[in-house]
N, C-alpha and C positions, 0 to 999 in steps of 0.2 A: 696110431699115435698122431695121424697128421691132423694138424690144428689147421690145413686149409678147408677143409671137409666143414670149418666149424662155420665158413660164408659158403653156403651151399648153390649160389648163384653161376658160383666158378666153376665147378663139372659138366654143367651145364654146357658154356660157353666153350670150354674146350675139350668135350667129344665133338665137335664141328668147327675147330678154329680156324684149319685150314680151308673148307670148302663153304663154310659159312660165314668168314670173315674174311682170312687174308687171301684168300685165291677166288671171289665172288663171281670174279665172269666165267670159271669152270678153267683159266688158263692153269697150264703145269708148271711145275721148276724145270729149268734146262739148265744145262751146264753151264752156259754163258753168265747164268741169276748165280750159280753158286762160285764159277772163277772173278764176277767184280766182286763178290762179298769178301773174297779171299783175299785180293790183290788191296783191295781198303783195307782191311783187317790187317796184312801186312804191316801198311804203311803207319798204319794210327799206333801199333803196341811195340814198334823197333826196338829195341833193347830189353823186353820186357819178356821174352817169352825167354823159357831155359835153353840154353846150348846144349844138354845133355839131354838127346833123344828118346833115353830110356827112362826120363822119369814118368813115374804116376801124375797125369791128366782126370781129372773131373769139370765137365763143362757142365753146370747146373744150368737146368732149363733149354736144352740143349737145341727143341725146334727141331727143326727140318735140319739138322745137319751143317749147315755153314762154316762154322767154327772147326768142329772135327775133320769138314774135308780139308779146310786149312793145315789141319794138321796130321791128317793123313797123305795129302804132298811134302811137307816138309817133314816126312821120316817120323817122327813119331809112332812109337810102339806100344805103349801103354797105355789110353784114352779112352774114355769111360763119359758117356751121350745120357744123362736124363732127363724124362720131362712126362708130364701132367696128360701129354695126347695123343694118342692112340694114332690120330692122323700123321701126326709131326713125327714118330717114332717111326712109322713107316716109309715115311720120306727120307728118315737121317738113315735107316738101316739099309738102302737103297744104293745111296750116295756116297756112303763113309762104309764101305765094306771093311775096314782094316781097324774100327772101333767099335765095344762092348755098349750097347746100346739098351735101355732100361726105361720101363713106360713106368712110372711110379713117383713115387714126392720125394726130393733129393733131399729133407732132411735125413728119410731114412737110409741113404746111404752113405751120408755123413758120420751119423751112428756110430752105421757097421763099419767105418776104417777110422778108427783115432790114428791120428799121426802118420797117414799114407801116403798125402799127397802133394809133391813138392808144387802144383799151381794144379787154383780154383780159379774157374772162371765162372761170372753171370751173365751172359746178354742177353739186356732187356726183363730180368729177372727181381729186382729186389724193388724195383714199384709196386711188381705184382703183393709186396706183402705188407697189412697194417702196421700199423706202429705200433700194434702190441707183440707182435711178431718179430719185426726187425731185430732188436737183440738177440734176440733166442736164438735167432736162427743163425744171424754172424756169430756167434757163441759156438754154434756147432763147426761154422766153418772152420774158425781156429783151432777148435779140437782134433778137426781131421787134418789140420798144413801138419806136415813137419816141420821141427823149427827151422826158418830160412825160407821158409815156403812163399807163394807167391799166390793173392787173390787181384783180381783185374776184373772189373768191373763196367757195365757199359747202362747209362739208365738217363731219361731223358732231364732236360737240363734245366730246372727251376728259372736260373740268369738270363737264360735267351728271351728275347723279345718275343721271339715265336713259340716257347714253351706250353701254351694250352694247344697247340697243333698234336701235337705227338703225346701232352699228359692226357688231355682226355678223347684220344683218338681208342681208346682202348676202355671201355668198360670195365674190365679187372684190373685195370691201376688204381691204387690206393693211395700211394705215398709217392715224396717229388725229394729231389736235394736238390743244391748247387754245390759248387763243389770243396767249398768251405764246411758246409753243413755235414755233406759225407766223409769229409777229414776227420771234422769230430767224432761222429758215431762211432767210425772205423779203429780211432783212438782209442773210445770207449771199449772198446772189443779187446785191445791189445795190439791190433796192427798198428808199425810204424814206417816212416820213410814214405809217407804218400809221395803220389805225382796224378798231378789229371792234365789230362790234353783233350782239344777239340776232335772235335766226328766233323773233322774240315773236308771241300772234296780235295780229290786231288787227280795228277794227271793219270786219263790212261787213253784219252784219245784226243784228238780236235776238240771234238766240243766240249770235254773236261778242261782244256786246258784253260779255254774263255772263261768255265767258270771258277775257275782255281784261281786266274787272274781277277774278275770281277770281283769275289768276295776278300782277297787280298788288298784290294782297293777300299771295300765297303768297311772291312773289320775296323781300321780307326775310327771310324765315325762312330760305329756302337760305341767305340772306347769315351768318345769326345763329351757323346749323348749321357753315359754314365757317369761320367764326371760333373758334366755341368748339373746334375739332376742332385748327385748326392755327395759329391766330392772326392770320389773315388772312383778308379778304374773296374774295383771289383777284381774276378778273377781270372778278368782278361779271356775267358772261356764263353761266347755267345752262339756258339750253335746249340740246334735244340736238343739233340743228344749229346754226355760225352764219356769219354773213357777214364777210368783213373784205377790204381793200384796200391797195393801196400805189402806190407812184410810183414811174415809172424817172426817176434823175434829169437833168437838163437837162444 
């Protein structure tokens, strides 16, 4: 059934994503790569992740684990890791021993659970799919929330000045938002109650801290830039990646 099979470019690319793209000089993940992803990850989705440990977790496109190990420190019992590469699956089932980890196309396991899951998450995940795609596929996501569910989202930032960095840093990116455009679609889908926030740094040593301050400085200026340009701030949102969320509703 998977309609990625249908750009054949893409199997291609990620039976070697990891040692033929994202890891080139042959270096590994260590702990330290997977606790700052954790401790950002933290900071950027605060209120946003459920209080109730025991619910149903799907991280679509899940990579090497990041996400899951997040939530395999914070207690979380039910979470569920898919994704497209054989490399990345070996990495997440490594690191996340406490989560059900699955090498395959998460529409199909969207599918198999209607109404399972009280939070979907994507990072770095809904670029990867054309715009004939895009619905279909948030169609499935809401199929599988519960009502009240929670999808959280992370995909590079159309708004940002530096946006071609990160959109075409990746040969399987197909499609961009910002985070007006992603409000809409997600509308169109049925989620409501968006919210998106920056993929800002922030502190976790000295030299985070320089640049947590730096970019606190610089971020007006984008604002200033945007305004004089078009007469509006925009969405206030200028880093190249960002997070946003929504609700299925009740």
């Amino acid at each position: 059934m998977s309609e990625l099979q249908t750009r054949q470019y893409r199997q291609r690319i990620y039976e070697k994503y990891v040692s033929g793209m994202l890891r080139t000089k042959g270096t590994g993940y260590t702990q330290q790569d997977y606790q700052k992803w954790a401790d950002a990850a933290k900071a950027r989705l605060h209120s946003w992740l459920p209080e109730d440990r025991n619910i149903p977790v799907l991280d679509m496109g899940c990579g090497s684990g990041q996400f899951l190990y997040l939530l395999d420190q914070l207690g979380y019992t039910d979470h569920i890791g898919v994704d497209l590469s054989g490399e990345q699956v070996a990495l997440a089932e490594n690191w996340c021993p406490r989560a059900k980890i699955i090498q395959g196309d998460a529409r199909e396991v969207l599918v198999a659970n209607p109404a399972r899951f009280g939070l979907i998450t994507g990072f770095d995940i809904i670029e990867h799919l054309g715009k004939d795609e895009i619905l279909p596929f948030l169609d499935l996501v809401v199929n599988a929330l519960r009502p009240g569910g929670r999808l959280i989202l992370q995909t590079p930032n159309a708004e940002s000045p530096w946006f071609g960095a990160v959109a075409y840093g990746d040969y399987t990116h197909e499609w961009f938002f910002t985070p007006s455009s992603l409000k809409h679609i997600l509308w169109l889908s049925g989620l409501i109650e968006f919210q998106a926030r920056a993929s800002a740094p922030h502190v976790h040593s000295i030299k985070s801290l320089g640049r947590v301050g730096l970019w606190q400085m610089l971020n007006p200026f984008l604002m200033l830039w945007n305004l004089a340009e078009t007469g509006s701030v925009g969405s206030g949102i200028y880093t190249r990646v960002f997070v946003a969320t929504a609700i299925k509703s009740e």
